[in-house]
C-alpha positions in Angstrom: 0.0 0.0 0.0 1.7 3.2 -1.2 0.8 6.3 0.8 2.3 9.0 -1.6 1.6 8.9 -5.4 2.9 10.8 -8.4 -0.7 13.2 -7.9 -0.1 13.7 -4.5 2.6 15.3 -5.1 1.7 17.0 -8.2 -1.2 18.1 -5.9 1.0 19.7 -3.1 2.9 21.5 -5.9 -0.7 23.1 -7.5 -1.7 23.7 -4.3 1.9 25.4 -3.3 1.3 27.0 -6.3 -1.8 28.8 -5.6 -1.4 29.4 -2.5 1.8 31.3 -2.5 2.4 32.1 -6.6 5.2 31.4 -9.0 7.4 34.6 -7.9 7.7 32.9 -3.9 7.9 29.3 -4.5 11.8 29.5 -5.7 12.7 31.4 -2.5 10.9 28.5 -0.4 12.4 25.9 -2.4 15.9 27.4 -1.8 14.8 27.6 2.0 13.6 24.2 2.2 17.0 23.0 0.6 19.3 24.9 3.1 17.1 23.5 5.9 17.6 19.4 4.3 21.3 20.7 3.7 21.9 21.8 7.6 20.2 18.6 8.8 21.8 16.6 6.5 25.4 18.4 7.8 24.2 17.9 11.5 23.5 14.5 11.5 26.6 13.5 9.4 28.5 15.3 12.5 27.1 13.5 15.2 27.6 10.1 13.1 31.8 11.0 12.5 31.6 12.3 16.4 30.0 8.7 17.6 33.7 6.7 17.3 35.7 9.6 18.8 33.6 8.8 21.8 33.8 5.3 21.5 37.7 5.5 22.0 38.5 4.8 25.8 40.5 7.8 27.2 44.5 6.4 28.1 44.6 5.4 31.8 46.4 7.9 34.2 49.7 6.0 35.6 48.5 5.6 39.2 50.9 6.8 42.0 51.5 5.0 45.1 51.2 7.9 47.8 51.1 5.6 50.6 54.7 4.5 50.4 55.5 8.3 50.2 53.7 9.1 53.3 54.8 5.6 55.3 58.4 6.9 54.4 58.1 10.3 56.0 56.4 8.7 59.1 59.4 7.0 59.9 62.1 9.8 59.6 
């Protein structure tokens, strides 16, 4: 079962049409292509971002403070 057809789009574009005229609908079509092109952008980030975080972070070399402070106990 399709939802969309060829004629319902061709109907959203008369009805585009009408609505707003020929001389607006190349300013929202450029509108409606930045706003695909900076979600498109966006989501392409946080996919390239996802193994960065995936990466553990190196371990700290642990120090042994107790041996320092048992030391200057004893002097």
């Amino acid at each position: 079962m399709n939802f969309f057809s060829p004629w319902h789009l061709l109907l959203v574009v008369l009805v585009a049409l009408l609505l707003f005229g020929p001389s607006k609908l190349p300013e929202l079509g450029r509108g409606f292509g930045r706003m695909f092109r900076e979600f498109k952008d966006a989501t392409n980030g946080l996919v390239s971002d996802e193994p960065n975080q995936n990466q553990a972070a190196p371990a700290r070399k642990e120090v042994n403070t107790n041996s320092s402070v048992e030391e200057e106990a004893r002097k």
